[in-house]
C-alpha positions in Angstrom: 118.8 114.0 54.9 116.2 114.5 57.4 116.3 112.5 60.1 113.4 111.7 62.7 114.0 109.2 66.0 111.0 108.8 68.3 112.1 106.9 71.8 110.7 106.8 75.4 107.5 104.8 74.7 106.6 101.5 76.8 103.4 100.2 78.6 102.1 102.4 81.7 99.2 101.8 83.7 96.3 104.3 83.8 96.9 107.6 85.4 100.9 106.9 85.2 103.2 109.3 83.3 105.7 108.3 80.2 108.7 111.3 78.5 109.0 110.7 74.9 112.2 111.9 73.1 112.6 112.9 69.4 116.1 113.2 68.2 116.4 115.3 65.4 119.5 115.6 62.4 120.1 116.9 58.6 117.9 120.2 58.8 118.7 123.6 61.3 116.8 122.1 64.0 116.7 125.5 66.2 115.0 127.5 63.0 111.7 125.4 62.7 108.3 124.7 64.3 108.2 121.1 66.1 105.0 118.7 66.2 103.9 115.3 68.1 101.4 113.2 66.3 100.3 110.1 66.8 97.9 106.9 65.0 96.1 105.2 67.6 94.8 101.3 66.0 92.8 101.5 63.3 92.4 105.4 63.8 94.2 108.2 61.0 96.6 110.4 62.0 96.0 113.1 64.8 98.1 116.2 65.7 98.8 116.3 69.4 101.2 119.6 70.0 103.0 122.1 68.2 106.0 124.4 69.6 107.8 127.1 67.5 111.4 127.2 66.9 112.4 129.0 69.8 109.7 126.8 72.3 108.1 130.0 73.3 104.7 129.2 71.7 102.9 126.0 71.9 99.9 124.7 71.4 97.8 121.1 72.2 94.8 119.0 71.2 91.8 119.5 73.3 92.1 116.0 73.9 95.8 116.3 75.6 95.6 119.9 77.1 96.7 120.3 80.4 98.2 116.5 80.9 100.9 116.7 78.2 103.8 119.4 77.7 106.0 119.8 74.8 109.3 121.1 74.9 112.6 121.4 72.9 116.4 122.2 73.4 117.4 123.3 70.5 121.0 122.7 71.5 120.9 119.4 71.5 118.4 119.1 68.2 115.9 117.2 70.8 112.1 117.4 71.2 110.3 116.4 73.8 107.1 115.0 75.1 106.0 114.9 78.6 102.7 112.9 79.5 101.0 112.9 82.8 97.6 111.6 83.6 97.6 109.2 80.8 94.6 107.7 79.9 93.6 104.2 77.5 92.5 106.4 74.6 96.4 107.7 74.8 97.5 104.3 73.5 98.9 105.5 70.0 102.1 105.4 67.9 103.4 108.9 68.3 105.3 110.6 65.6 107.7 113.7 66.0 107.2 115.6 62.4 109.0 118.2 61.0 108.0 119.6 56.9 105.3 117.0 56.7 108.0 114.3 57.2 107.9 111.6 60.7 110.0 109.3 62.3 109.5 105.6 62.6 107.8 106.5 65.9 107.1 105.2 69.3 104.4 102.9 70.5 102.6 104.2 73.7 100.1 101.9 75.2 97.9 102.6 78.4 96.8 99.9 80.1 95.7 98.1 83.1 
């Protein structure tokens, strides 16, 4: 059984910097392509970033480029997502996904 859990979200002030965690089990984590989504109130679904199975290749949102920074160790079956310079329109649940399947995910709020 796939297995999804999202941790490290909280509350963080404007400009201030959060590391969420995705710990993954029941599929050969170190073989697969990794995303972060994430449902901001009221809003659908939006990708955020993408690394491949060996965290060589990634790829972000316009919207998160050059303030987040996803990563992977594939020994441990963790994904990761850094997030510097965060910013109110950040405040989201954010998923990790994996086959079209997510986690019960994390809430991330930016606020003052």
């Amino acid at each position: 059984e796939v297995q999804l859990v999202e941790t490290g979200g909280g509350l963080v002030q404007p400009g201030g910097s959060l590391r969420l965690s995705c710990a993954a089990s029941g599929f050969t984590f170190s073989t697969v392509a990794m995303s972060w989504v994430r449902q901001a109130p009221g809003k659908g679904l939006e990708w955020v970033s993408s690394i491949n199975f060996s965290g060589r290749t990634t790829t972000y949102a316009d919207s998160v480029k050059g303030r987040f920074t996803i990563s992977r160790d594939n020994d441990k079956n963790m994904l990761y997502l850094q997030m510097n310079s965060l910013k109110p329109d950040d405040t989201a649940v954010y998923y990790c996904e994996y086959g079209g399947g997510r986690g019960q995910g994390t809430q991330v709020t930016v606020s003052s």
